[in-house]
Backbone bond lengths (Angstrom), bond angles and torsions (degrees), N, CA, C in turn:
res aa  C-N    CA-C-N  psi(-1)  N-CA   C-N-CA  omega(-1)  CA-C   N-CA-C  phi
1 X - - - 1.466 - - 1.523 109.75 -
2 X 1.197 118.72 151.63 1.386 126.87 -171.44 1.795 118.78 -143.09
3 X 0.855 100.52 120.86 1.698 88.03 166.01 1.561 135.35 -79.92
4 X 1.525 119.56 125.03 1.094 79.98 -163.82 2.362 76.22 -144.27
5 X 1.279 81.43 170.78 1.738 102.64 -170.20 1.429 110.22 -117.38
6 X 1.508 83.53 110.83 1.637 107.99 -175.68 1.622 107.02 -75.37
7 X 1.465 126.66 123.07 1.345 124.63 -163.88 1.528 94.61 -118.97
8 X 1.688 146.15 83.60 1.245 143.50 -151.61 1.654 95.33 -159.39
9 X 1.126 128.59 132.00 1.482 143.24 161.15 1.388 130.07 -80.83
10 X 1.329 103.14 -42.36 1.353 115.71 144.17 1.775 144.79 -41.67
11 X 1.037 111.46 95.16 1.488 116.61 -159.21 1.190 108.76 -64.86
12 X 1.336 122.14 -18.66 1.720 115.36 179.26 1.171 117.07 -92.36
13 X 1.829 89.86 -32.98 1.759 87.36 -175.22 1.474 111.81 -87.39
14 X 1.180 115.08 -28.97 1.823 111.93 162.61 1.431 106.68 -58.67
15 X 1.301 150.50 -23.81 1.556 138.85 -176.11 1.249 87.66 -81.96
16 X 1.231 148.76 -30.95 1.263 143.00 -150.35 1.308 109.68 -80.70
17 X 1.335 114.28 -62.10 1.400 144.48 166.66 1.482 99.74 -46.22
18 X 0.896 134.37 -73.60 1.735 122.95 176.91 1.772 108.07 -54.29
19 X 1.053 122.96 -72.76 1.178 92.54 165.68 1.583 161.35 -20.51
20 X 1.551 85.91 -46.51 1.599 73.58 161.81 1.552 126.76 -122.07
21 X 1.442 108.53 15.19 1.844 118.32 133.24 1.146 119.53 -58.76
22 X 1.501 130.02 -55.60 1.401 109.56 170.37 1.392 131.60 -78.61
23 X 1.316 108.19 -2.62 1.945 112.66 151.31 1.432 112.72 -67.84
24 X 1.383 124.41 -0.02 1.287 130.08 -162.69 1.883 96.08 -119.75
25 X 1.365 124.25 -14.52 1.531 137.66 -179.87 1.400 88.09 71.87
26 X 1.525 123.61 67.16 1.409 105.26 152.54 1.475 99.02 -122.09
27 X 1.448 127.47 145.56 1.589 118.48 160.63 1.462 132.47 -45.60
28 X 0.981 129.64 155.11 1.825 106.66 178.85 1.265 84.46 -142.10
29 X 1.487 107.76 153.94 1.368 111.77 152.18 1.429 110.88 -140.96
30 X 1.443 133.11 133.97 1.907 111.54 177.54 1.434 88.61 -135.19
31 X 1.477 81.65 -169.54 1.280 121.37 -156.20 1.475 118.30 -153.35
32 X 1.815 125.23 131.10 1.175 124.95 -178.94 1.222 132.88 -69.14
33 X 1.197 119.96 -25.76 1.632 144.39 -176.73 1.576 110.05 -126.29
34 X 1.880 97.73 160.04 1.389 95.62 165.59 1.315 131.20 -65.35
35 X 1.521 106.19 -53.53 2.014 104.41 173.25 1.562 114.23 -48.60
36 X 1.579 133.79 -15.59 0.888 103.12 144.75 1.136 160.99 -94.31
37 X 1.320 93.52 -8.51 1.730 117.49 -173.85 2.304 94.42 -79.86
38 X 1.050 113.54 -8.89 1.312 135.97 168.57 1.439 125.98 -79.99
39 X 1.531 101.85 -37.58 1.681 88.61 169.36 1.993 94.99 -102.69
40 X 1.526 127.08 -17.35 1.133 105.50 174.05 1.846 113.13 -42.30
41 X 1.790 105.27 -48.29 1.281 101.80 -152.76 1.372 117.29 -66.30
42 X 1.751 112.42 -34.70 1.183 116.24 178.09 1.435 121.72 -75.44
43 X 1.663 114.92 -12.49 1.538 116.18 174.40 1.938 106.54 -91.17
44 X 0.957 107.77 -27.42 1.785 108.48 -164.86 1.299 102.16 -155.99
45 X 1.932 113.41 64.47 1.331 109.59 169.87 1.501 112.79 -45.68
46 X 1.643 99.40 137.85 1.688 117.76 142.62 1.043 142.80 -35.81
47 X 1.517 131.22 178.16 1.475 122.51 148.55 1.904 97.90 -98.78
48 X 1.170 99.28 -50.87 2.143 95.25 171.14 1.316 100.13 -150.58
49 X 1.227 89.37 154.09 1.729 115.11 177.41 1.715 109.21 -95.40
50 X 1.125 146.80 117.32 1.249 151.04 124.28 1.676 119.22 -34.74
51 X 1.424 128.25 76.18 1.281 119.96 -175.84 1.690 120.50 -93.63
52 X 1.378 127.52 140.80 1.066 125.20 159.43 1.722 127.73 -70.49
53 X 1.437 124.72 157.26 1.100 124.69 -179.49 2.249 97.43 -61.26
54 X 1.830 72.27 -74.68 1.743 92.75 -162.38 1.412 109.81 -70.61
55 X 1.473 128.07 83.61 1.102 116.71 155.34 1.919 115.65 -110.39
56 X 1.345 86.46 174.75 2.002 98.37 -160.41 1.605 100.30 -49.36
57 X 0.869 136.09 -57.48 1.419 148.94 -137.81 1.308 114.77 -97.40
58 X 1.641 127.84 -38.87 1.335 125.71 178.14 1.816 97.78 -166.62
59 X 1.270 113.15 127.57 1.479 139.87 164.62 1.970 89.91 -26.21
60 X 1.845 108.89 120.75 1.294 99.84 -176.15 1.554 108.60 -55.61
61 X 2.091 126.01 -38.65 1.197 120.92 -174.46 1.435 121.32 -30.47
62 X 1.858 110.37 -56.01 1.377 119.02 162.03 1.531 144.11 -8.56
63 X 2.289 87.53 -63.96 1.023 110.79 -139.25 1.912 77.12 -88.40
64 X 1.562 115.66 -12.96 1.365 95.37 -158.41 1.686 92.18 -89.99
65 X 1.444 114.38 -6.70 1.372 120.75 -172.70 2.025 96.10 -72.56
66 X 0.705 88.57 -56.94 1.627 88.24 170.13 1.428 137.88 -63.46
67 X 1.262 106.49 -26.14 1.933 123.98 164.10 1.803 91.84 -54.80
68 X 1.898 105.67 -55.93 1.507 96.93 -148.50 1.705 106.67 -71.82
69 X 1.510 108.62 -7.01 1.692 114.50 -178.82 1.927 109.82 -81.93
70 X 1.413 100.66 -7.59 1.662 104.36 161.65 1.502 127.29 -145.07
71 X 1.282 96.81 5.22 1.852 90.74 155.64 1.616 110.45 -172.64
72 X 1.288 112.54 165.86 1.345 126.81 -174.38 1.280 115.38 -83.73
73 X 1.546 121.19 -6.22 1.319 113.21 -167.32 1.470 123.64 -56.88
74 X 1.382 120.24 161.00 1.708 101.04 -168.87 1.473 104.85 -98.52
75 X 1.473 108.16 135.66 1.319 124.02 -178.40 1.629 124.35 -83.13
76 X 1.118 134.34 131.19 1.454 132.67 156.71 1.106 122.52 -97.00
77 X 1.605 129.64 98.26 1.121 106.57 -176.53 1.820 121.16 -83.13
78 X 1.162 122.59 145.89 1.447 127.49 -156.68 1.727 90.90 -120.14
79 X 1.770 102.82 108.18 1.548 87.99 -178.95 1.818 97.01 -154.00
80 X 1.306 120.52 152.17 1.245 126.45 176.49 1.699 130.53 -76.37
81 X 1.972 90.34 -22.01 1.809 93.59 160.14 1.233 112.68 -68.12
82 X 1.046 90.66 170.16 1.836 108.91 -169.85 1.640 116.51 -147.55
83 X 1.499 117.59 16.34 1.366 137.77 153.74 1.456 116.91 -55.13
84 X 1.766 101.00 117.65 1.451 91.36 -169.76 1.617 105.81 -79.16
85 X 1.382 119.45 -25.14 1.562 118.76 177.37 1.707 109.16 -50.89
86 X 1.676 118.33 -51.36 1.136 110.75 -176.10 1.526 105.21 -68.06
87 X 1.187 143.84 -30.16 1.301 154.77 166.89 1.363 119.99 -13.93
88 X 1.689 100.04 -70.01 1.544 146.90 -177.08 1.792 97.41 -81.05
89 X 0.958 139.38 -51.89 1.488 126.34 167.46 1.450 107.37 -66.62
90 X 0.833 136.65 -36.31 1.572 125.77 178.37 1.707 108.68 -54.64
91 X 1.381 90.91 -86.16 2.276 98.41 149.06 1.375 107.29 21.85
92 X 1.799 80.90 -94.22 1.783 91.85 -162.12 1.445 101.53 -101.19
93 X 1.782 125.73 56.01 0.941 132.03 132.01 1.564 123.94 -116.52
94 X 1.894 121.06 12.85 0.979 133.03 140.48 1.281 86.78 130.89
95 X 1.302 131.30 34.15 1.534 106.30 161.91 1.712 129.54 -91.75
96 X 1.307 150.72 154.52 1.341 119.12 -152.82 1.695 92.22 -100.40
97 X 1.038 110.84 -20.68 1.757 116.11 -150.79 1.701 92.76 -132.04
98 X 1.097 93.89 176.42 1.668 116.17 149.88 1.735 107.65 -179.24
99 X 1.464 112.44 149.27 1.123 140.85 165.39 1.357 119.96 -106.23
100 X 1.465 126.10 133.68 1.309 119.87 163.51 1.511 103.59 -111.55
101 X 1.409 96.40 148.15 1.710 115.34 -153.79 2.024 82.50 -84.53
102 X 1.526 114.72 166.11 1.474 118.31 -33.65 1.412 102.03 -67.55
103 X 1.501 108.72 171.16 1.341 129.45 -157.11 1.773 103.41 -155.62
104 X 1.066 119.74 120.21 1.806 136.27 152.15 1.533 111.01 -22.79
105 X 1.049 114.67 139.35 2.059 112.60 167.05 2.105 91.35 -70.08
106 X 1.132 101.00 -35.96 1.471 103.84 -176.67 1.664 114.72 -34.21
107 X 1.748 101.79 -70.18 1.106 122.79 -171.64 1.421 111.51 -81.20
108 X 1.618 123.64 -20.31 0.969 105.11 155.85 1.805 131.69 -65.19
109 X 1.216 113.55 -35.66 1.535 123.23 166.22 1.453 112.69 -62.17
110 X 1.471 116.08 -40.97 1.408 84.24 -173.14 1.497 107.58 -78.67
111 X 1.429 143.47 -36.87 1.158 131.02 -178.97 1.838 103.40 -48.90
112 X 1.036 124.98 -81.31 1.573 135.08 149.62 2.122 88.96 18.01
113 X 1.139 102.32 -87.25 1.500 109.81 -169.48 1.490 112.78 -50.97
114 X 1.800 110.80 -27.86 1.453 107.22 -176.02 1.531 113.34 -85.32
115 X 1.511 113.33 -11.74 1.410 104.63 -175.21 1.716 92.17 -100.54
116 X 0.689 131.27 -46.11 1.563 135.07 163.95 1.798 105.64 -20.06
117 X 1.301 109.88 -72.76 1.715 119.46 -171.86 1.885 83.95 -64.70
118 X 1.190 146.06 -59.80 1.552 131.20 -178.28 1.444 108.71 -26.96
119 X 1.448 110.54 -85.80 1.229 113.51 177.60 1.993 135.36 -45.71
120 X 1.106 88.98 -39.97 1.862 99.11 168.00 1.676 93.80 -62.04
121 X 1.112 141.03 -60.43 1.242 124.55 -153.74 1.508 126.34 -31.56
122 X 1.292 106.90 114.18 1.270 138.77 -162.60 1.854 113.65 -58.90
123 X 1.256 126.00 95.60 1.553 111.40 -178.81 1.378 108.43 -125.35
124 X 1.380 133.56 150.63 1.480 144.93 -121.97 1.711 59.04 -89.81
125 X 2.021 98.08 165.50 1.141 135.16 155.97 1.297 119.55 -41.14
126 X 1.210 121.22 136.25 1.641 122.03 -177.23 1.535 98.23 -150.71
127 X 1.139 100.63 108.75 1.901 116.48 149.81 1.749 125.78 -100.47
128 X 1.031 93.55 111.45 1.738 93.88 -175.74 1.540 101.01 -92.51
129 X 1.496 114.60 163.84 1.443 111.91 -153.55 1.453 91.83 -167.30
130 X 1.743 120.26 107.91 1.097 108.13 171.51 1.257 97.75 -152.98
131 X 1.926 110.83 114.13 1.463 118.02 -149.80 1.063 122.63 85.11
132 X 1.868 96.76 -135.50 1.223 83.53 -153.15 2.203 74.50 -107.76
133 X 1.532 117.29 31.84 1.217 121.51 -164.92 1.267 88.65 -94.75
134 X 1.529 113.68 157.90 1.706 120.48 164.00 1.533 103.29 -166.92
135 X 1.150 115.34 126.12 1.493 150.22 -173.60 1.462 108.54 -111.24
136 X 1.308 101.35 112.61 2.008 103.30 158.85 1.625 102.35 -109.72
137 X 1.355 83.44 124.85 1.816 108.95 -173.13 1.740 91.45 -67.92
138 X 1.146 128.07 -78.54 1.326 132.50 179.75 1.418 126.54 -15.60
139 X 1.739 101.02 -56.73 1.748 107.43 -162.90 1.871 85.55 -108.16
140 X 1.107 137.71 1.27 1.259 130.87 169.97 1.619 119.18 70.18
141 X 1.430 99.62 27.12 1.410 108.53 -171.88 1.469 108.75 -108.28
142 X 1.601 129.21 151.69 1.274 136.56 -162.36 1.697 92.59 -145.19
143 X 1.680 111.72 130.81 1.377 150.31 154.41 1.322 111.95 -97.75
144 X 1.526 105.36 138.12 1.208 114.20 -173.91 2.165 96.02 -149.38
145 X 1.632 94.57 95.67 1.369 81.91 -178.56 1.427 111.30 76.25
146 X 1.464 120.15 38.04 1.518 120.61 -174.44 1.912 115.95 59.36
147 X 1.304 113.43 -19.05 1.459 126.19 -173.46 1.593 93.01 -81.62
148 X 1.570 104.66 156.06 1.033 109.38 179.55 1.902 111.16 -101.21
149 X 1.147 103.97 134.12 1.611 112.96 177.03 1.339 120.18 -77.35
150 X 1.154 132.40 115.46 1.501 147.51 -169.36 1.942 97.12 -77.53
151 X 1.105 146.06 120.12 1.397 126.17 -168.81 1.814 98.37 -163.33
152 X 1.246 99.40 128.62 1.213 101.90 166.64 1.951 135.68 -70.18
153 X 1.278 114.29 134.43 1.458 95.76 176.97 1.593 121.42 -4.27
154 X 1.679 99.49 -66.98 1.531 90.61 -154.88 1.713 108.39 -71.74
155 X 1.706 100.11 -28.06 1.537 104.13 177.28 1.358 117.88 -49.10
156 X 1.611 121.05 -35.95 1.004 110.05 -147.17 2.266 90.50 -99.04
157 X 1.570 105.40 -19.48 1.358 103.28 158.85 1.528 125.55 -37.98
158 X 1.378 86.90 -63.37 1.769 100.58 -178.77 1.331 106.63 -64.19
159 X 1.516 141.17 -70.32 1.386 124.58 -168.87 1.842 108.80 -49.13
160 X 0.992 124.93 -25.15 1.730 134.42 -175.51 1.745 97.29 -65.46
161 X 1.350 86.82 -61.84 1.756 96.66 -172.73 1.884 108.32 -35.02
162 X 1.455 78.68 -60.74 2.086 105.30 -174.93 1.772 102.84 -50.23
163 X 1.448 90.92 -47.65 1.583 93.82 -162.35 1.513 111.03 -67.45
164 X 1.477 120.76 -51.26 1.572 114.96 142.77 1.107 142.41 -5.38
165 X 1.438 100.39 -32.68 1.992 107.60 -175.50 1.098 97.41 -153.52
166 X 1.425 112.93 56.57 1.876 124.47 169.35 1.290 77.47 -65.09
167 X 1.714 90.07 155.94 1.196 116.51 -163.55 1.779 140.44 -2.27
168 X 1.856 71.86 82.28 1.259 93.25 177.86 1.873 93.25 -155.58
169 X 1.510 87.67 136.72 1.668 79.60 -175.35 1.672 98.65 -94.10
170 X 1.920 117.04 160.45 0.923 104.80 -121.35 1.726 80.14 -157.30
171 X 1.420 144.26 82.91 1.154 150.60 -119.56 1.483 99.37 -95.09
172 X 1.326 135.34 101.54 1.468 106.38 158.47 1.222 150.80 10.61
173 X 0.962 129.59 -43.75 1.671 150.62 -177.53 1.374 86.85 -84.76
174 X 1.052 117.33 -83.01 1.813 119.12 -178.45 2.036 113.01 -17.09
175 X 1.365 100.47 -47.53 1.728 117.58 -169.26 1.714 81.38 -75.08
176 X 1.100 126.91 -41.53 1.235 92.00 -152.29 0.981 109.02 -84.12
177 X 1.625 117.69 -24.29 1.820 124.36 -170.92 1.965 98.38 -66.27
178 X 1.991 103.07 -48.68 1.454 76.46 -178.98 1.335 132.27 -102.35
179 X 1.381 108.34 0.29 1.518 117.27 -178.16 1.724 110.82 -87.27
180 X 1.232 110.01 -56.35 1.589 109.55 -172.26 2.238 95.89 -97.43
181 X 1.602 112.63 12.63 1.199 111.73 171.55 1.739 100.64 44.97
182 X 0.604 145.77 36.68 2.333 153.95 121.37 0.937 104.28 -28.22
183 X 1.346 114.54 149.85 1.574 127.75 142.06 1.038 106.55 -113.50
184 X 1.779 126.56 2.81 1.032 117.59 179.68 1.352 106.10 -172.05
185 X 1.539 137.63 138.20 1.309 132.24 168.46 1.866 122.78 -179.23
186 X 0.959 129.41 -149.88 1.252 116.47 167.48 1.590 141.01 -121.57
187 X 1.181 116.85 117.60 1.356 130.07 -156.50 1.682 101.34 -40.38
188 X 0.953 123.30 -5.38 1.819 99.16 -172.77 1.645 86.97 -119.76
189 X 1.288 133.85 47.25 0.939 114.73 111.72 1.455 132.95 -86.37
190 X 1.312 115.48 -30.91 1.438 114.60 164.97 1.270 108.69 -64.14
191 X 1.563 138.22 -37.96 1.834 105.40 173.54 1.277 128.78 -55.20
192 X 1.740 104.15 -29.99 1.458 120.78 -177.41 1.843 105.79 -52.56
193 X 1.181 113.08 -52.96 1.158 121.62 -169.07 1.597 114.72 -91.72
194 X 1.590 129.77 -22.86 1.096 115.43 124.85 1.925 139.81 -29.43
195 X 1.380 87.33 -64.35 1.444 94.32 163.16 1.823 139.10 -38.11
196 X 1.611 91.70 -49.63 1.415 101.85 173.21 1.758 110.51 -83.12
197 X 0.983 123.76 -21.62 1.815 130.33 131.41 1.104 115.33 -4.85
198 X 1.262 84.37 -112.03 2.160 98.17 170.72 1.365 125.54 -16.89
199 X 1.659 101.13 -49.99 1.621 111.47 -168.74 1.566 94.24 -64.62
200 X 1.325 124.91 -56.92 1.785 129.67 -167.98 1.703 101.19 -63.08
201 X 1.587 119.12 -5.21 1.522 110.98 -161.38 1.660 107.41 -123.83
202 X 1.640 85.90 10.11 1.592 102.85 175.25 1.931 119.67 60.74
203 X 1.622 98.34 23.80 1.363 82.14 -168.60 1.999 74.55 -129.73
204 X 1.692 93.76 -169.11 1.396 101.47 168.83 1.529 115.41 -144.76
205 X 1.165 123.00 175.39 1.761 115.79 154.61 1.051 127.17 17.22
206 X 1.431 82.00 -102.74 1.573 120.70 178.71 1.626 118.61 -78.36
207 X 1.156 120.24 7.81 1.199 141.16 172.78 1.581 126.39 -124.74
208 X 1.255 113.86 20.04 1.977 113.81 -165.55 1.424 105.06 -38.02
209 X 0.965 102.24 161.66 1.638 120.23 156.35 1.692 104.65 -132.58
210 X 1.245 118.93 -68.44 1.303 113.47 170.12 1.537 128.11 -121.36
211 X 1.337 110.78 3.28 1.639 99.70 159.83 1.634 106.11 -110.62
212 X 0.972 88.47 154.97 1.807 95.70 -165.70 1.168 102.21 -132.87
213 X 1.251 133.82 117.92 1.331 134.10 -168.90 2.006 113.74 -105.43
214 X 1.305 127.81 129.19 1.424 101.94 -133.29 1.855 78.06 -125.56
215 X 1.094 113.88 89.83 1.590 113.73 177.61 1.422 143.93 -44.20
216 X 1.853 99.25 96.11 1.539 106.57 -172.94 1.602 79.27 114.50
217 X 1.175 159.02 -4.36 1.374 133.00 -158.06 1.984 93.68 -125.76
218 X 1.983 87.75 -91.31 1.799 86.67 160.32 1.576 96.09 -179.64
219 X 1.084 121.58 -133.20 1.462 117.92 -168.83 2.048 94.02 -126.85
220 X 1.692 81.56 148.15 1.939 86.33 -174.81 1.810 97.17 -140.88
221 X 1.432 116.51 116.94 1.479 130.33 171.69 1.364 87.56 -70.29
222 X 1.781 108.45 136.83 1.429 132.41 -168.02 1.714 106.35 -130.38
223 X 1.229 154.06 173.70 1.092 145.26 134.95 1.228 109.49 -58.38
224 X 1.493 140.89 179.62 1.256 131.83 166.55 1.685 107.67 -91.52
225 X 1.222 121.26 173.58 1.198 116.50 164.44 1.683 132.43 -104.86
């Protein structure tokens, strides 16, 4: 069973869609619009979202551009175009699935089940450790100096990403394609969130200890010296 958040404006076709997910024992929960299906995700992540194109409030492409700037969950998008260009930009703007409407409870579950088994896939324990830093990939928890690190999702994305390829510098563009999943966007959000980094890592700027920011290139997690 899975929970997952029905993102549909449509009142028949969202009853529909819950219906026969929960003939299937999965939880559902939706939502009419994007801002809400937006603070559902960031207050009471999912296991996947089912999103519509056309909802009231923001173009679903948007809305999925904004899911992928606060969580990884895997998306379906649920839509009645049938353009393979818009198809293929959705894709490789982070969507995992897509459906074109109408669609079976059948075929909606089994795709449902195939992005589900993607994401569960099971890989041995990994603690990365550089210094006096230590990261468990698994339970999503960060040490700093035996202390425990307070870190947000995406914070704790990005130091993982970095910590992965300590020393290795590590280009902007790169963070954004795999950390905030972009093909395109603007670099000061990553200083911003670099920034609030530093502050939790007790160092600054002009002061690194372990992010090192390498000018014109990108930023590279170092041990300290």
């Amino acid at each position: 069973m899975a929970t997952v958040l029905v993102v549909e404006d449509d009142d028949f076709v969202r009853s529909a869609m819950i219906q026969e997910l929960k003939r299937r024992h999965h939880a559902v929960r939706s939502a009419g619009c994007a801002l809400d299906a937006l603070r559902e995700i960031s207050q009471q992540p999912p296991d996947a979202v089912i999103l519509d194109l056309g909802l009231p409030d923001l173009d679903g492409a948007e809305a999925l551009k904004m899911v992928r700037g606060i969580s990884d969950v895997p998306v379906i998008i649920a839509t009645a175009r049938d353009d393979e260009a818009e198809i293929v930009r959705l894709l490789q703007a982070g969507a995992d699935d897509y459906l074109v409407k109408p669609f079976s409870g059948d075929h909606l579950n089994a795709r449902l089940e195939a992005v589900l088994r993607r994401s569960r896939a099971v890989a041995p324990p990994r603690v990365v450790r550089v210094g006096g830093l230590n990261l468990d990939m698994d339970r999503r928890e960060a040490q700093l100096d035996d202390a425990p690190l307070a870190l947000t999702r995406r914070e704790f994305d990005l130091l993982a990403y970095l910590a992965a390829r300590a020393d290795r510098v590590v280009s902007k563009r790169e963070l954004l394609a795999e950390v905030w999943r972009q093909s395109y966007g603007d670099d000061q959000t990553i200083d911003v969130h670099l920034s609030w980094l530093r502050r939790k890592l007790g160092e600054s700027a002009s002061a690194p200890r372990y992010l090192h920011t390498v000018r014109g290139v990108g930023v590279m997690l170092a041990t300290p010296r």
